[in-house]
C-alpha positions as CSV (number, residue, x, y, z in Angstrom):
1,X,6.9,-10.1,5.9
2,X,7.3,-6.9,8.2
3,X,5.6,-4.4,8.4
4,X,5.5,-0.6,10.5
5,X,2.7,1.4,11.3
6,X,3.0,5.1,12.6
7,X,-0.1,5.8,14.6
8,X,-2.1,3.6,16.1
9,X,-5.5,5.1,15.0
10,X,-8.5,2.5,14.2
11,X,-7.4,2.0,10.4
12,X,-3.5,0.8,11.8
13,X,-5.0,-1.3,14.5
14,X,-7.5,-3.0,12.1
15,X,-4.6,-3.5,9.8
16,X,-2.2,-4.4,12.3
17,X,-4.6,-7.0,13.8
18,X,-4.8,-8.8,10.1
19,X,-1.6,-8.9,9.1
20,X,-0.5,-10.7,12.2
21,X,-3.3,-13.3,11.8
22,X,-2.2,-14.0,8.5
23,X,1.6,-14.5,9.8
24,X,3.6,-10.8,9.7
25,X,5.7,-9.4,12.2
26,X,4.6,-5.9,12.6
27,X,5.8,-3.0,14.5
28,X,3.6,0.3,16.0
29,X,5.7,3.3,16.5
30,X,3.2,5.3,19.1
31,X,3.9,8.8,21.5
32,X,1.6,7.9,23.7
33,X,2.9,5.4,26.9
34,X,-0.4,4.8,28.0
35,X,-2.4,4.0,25.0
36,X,1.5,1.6,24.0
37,X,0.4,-0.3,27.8
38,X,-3.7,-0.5,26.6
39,X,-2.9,-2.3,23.3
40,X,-0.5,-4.7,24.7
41,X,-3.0,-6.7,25.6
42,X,-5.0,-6.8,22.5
43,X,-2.1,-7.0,19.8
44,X,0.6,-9.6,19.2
45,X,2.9,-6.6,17.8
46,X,6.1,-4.7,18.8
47,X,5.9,-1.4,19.8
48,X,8.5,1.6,19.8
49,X,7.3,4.4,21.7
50,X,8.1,8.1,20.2
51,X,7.9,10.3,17.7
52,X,7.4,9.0,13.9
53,X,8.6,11.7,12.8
54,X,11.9,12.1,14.1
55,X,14.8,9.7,12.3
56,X,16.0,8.3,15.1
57,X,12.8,6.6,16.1
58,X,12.4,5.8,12.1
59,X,16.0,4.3,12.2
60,X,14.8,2.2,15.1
61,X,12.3,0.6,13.3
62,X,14.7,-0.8,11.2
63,X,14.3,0.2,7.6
64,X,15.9,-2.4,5.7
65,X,14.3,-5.2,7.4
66,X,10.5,-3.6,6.8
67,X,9.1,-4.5,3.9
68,X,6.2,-1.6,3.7
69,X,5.8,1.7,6.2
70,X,2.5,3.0,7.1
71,X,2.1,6.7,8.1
72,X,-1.5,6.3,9.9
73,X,-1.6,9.1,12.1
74,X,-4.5,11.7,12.5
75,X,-2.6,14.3,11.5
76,X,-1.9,14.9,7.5
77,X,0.8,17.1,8.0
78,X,3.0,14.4,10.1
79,X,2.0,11.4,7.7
80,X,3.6,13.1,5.0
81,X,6.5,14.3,7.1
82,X,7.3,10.8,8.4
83,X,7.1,9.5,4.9
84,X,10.0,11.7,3.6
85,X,11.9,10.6,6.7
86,X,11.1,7.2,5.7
87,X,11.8,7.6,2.1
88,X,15.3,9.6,2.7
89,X,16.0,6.9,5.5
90,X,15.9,3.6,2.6
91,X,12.2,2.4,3.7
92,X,11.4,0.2,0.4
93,X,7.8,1.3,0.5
94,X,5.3,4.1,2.1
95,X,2.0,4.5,2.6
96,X,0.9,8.2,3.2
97,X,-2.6,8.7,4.4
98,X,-4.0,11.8,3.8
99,X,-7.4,13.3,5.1
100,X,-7.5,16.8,3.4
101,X,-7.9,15.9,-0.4
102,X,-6.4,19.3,-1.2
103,X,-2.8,17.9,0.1
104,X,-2.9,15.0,-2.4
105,X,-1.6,17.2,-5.6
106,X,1.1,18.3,-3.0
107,X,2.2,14.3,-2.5
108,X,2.3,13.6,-6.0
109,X,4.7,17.0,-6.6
110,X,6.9,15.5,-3.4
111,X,6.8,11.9,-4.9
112,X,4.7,10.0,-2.7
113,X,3.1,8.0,-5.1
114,X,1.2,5.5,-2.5
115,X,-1.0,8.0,-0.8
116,X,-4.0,7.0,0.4
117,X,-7.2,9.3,0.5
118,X,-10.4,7.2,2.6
119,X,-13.0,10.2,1.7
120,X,-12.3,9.6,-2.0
121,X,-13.1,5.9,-1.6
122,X,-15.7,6.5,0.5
123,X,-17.1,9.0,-1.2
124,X,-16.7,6.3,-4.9
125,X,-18.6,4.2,-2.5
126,X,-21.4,5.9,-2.0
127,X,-21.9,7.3,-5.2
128,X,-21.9,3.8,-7.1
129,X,-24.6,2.6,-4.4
130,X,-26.5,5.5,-4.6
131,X,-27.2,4.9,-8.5
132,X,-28.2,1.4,-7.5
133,X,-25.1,-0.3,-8.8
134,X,-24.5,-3.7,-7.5
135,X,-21.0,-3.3,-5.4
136,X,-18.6,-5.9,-5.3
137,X,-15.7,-5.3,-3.2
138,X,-12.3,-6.8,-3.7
139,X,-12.2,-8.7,-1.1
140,X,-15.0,-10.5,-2.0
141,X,-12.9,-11.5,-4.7
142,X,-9.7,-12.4,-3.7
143,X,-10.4,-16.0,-2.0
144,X,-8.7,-19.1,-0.8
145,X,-4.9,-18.5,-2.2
146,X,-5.9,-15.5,-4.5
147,X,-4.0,-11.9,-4.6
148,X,-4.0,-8.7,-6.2
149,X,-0.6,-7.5,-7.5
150,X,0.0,-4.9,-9.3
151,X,3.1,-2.3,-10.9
152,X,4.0,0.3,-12.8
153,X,5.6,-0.3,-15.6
154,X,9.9,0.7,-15.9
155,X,11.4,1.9,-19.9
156,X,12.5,-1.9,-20.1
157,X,9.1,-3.4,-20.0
158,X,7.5,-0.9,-22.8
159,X,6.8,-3.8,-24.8
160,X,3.7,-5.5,-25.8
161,X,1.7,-7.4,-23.0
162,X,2.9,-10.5,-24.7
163,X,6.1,-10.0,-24.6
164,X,6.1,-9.5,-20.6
165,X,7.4,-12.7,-18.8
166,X,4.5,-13.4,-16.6
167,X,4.6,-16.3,-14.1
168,X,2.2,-19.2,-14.9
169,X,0.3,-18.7,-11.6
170,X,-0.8,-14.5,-12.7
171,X,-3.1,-13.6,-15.0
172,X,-3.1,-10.0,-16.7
173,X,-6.5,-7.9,-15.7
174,X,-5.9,-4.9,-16.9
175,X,-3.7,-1.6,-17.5
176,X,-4.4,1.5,-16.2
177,X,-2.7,4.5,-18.4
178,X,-2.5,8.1,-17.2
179,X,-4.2,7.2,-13.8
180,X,-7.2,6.9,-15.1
181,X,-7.8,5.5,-19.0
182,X,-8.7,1.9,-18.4
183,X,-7.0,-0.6,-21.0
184,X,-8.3,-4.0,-21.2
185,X,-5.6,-6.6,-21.6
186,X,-5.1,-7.8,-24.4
187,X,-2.2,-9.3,-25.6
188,X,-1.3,-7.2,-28.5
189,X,-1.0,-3.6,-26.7
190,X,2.3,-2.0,-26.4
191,X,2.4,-1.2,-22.8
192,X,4.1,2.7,-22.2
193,X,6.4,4.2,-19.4
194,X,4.5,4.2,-16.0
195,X,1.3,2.4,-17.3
196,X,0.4,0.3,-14.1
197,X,-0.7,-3.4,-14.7
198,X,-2.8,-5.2,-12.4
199,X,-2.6,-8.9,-12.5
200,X,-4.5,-12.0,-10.6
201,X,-2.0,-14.4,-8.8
202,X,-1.9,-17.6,-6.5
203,X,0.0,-16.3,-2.9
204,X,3.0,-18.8,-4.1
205,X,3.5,-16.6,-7.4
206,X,3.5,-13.4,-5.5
207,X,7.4,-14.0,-4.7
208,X,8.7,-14.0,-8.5
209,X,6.1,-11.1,-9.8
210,X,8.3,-9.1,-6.5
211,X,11.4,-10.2,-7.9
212,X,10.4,-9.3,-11.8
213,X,8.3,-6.2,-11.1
214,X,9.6,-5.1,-7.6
């Protein structure tokens, strides 16, 4: 897969370094000459030097060969400006990260529905271990072969979970209804418009959950 990161704060390096072990191509669009010649040496990556903002430096990138965008720069206000670049420009996917935790009603009004807010997880964090609760991250979980996939559900799949064609190799977790409302999966419950499903899969089942779900 490819991949594009705008920034190259600590979060897109520490990404960036992980998805090329496990095999991606990845691109860093970065202002900044100098810091472009100091992570040569320490990233396997292409870089694009300029402004992630700007479409021409977007169109560079290549959208219809990247398979995910990531706006990662320090600066809210650019993230989400890149990522409506991105999205007018036919980028398949953004990622919009977002500091300020008041701008995250004003991604959801402009449709960035990946946005990604690291205080709020942080914060979820440090709450549950503060009450003494016994934290298990996800990627403890997910080992060997094992993924996370999830989607939101189109008007064509407002059916009951049974009824979905899932893959041998995925297993339904759970539904998530109005962001929040947990629904445990079982068969019988009729899914509804933009109820996102979260599924366990083997790596080689990831392919036809894409093609089914997107």
């Amino acid at each position: 897969m490819r991949f594009v990161f705008i920034g190259s704060a600590t979060l897109a390096i520490l990404t960036s370094r992980m998805l090329v072990e496990r095999g991606n191509e990845v691109v860093i669009i970065e202002r900044d000459a100098a810091t472009i010649e100091r992570l040569r040496d320490e990233l396997d990556v292409g870089f694009i030097q300029g402004d992630g903002t700007r479409p021409a430096i977007l169109r560079e990138a290549d959208p219809e060969a990247t398979d995910l965008l990531f706006c990662l720069t320090r600066d809210d206000q650019s993230n989400i400006i890149a990522s409506l670049v991105a999205r007018s420009l036919g980028y398949r996917r953004v990622i919009t990260k977002i500091e300020d935790p008041d701008l995250e009603h004003i991604c959801a009004e402009l449709g960035l529905a990946d946005s990604l807010v690291p205080i709020h997880m942080l914060g979820r964090y440090l709450a549950d271990m503060a009450e003494g609760q016994d934290i298990i991250a996800v990627s403890d979980m997910l080992r060997g072969d094992t993924r996370l996939f999830a989607f939101r559900v189109a008007p064509a799949d407002a059916v009951p979970l049974q009824e979905l064609a899932i893959p041998d190799t995925a297993w339904v977790l759970c539904v998530y209804r109005h962001g929040e409302e947990l629904l445990f999966a079982d068969p019988r419950l009729p899914l509804e418009v933009d109820d996102e499903v979260f599924l366990l899969t083997r790596l080689r089942g990831l392919k036809a959950l894409r093609q089914r779900f997107g």
